[in-house]
C-alpha positions as CSV (number, residue, x, y, z in Angstrom):
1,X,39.0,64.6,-10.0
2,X,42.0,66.0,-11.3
3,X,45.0,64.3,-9.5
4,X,47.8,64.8,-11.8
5,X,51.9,62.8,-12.0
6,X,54.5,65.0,-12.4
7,X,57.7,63.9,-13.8
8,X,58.2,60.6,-11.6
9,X,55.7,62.3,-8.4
10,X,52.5,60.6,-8.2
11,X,50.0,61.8,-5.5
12,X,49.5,59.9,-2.9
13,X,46.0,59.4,-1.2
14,X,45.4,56.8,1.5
15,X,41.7,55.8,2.8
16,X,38.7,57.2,3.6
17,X,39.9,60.7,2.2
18,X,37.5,62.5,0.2
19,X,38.8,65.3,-2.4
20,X,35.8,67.2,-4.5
21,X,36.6,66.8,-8.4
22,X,37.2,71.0,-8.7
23,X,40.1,70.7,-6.5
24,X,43.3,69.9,-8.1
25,X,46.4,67.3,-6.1
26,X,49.8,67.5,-8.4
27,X,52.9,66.3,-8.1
28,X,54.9,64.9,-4.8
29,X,51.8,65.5,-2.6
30,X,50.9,62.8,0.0
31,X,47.4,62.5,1.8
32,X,46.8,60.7,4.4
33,X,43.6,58.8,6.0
34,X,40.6,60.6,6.7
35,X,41.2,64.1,5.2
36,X,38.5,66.5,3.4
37,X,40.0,68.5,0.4
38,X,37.3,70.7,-0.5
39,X,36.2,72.6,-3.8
40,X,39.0,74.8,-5.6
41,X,41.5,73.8,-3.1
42,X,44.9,73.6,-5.2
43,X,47.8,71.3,-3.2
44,X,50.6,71.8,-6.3
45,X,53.8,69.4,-5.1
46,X,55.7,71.0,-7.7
47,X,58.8,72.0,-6.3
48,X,58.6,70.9,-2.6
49,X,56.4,68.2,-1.0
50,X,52.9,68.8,0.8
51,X,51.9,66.3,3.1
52,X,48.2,66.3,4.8
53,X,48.1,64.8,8.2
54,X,45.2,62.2,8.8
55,X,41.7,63.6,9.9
56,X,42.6,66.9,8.4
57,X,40.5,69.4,6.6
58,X,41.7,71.8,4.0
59,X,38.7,74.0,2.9
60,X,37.8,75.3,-0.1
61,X,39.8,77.8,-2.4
62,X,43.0,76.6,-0.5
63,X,46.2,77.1,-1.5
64,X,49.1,74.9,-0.5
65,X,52.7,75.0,-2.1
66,X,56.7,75.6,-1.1
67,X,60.1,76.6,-2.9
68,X,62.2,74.1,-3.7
69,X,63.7,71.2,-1.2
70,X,60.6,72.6,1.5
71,X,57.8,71.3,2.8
72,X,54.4,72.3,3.2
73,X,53.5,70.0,6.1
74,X,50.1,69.9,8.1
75,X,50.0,67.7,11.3
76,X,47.2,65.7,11.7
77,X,44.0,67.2,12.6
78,X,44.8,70.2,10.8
79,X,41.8,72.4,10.0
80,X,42.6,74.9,6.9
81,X,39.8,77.2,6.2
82,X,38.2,78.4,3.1
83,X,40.2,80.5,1.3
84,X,44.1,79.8,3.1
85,X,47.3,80.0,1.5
86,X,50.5,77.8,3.2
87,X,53.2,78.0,1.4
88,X,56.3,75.8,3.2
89,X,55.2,76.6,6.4
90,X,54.1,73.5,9.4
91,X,51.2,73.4,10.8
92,X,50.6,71.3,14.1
93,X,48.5,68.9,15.1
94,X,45.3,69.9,16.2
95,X,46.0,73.3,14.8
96,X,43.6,75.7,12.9
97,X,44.1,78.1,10.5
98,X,41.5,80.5,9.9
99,X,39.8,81.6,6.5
100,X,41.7,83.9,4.5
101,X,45.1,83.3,6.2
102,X,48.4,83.5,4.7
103,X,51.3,81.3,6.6
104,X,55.0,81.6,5.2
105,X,57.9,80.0,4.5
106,X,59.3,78.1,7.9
107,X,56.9,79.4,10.2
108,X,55.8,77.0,12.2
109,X,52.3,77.3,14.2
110,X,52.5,75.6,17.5
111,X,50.3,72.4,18.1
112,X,46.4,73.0,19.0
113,X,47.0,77.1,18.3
114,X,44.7,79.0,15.9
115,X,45.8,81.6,13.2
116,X,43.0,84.2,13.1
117,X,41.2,84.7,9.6
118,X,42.6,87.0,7.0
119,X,46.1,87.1,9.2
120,X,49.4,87.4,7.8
121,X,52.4,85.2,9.2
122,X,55.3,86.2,8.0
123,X,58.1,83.8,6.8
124,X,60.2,82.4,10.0
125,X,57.2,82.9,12.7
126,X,57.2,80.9,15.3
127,X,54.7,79.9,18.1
128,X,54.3,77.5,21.2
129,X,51.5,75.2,21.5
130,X,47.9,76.6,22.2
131,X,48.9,80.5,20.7
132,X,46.2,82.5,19.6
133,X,48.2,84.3,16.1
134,X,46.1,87.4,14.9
135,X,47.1,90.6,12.7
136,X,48.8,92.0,9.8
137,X,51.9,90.8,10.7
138,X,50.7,88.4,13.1
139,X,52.0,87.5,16.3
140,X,50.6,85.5,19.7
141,X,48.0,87.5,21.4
142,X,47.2,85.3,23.7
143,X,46.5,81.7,24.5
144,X,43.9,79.4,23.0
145,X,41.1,78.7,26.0
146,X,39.8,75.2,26.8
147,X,36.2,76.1,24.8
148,X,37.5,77.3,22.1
149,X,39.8,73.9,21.5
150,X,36.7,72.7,22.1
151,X,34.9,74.4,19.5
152,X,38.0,73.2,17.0
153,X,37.6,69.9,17.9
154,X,34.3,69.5,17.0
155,X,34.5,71.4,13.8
156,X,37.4,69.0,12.8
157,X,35.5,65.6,13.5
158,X,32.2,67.5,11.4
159,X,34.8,67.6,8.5
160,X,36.1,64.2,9.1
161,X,32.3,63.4,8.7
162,X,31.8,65.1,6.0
163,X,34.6,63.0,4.0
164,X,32.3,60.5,4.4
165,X,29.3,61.7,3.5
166,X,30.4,62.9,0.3
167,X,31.7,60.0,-0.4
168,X,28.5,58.1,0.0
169,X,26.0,61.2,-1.6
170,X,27.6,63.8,-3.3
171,X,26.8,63.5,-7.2
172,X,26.7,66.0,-9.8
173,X,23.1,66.6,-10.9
174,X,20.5,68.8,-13.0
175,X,19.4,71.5,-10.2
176,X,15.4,71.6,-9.7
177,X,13.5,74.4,-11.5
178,X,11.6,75.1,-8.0
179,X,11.8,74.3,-4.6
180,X,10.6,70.9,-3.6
181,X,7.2,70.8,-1.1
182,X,8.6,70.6,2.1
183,X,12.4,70.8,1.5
184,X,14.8,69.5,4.0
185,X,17.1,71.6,6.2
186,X,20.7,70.2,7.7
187,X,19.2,69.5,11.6
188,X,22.0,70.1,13.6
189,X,25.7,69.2,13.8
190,X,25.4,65.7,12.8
191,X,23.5,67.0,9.3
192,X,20.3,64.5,9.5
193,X,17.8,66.2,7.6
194,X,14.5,66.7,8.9
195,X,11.8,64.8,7.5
């Protein structure tokens, strides 16, 4: 995978995280335990630091990055979906940020909220804990419910899971010409195949 030094800034990537070989990790970026860097994401610790909370996800095509002397800091159990771009914003624990979202410089998104897909957060934004951000600008709309956390909960500890199981299985191989008799299908949220 290509983790890259720059100048004197060596990644950083503790245990149990799992980062797919497309993505690319430069500079002053730190990683803790747990975390799932998917395909394309790009985390580029060229000018400020990015740090990555334990048990956090960062999907693929992400983009994470900040001027210089700012941070691009997720809280841990932060769930970044495909396609995001942070640049020097924080993200709270527990918080999610939905596909095709743009957070800017200093905002800060409020533990446990959820930015809506393809929002825009403009640079200074604010929010308490538990906000529901949506739009183009984006502002609080209303307060996440107690299913919904739910719901982000669950998705988090699937990509926690996942860390693992690409860790164990994921190879890079010659597709198949055909389908296989019987092929196996992902089960249910646990991802046992079916026999």
């Amino acid at each position: 995978m290509p983790i890259y030094a720059l100048e004197n800034y060596i990644p950083v990537v503790k245990a149990n995280t799992y980062i797919h070989p497309s993505a690319e990790i430069i500079g002053d970026v730190i990683i803790e335990e747990n975390c799932f860097i998917g395909p394309g994401a790009v985390l580029r610790g060229d000018f400020g630091r990015i740090y990555v909370g334990h048990h956090s996800n960062i999907q693929d095509t992400c983009v994470l990055h900040s001027f210089p002397d700012k941070d691009c800091h997720l809280e841990p159990y932060s769930h970044i979906g495909h396609g995001a771009v942070l640049h020097g914003c924080r993200i709270g624990e527990h918080a999610l940020v939905g596909m095709n979202a743009v957070v800017m410089d200093d905002s800060k998104i409020g533990a446990e909220s959820f930015v809506a897909a393809s929002s825009f957060v403009r640079a200074g934004f604010k929010c308490e804990p538990r906000s529901m951000v949506m739009g183009i600008p984006a502002k609080v709309v209303r307060q996440v419910t107690d299913e919904e956390f739910g719901w982000k909960k669950v998705g988090t500890d699937e990509y926690v899971a996942l860390a693992q199981r690409c860790t164990e299985t994921i190879r890079e191989i010659e597709p198949l010409t055909k389908e296989q008799e019987n092929r196996p299908r992902f089960q249910d949220s646990h991802h046992e195949p079916k026999g």
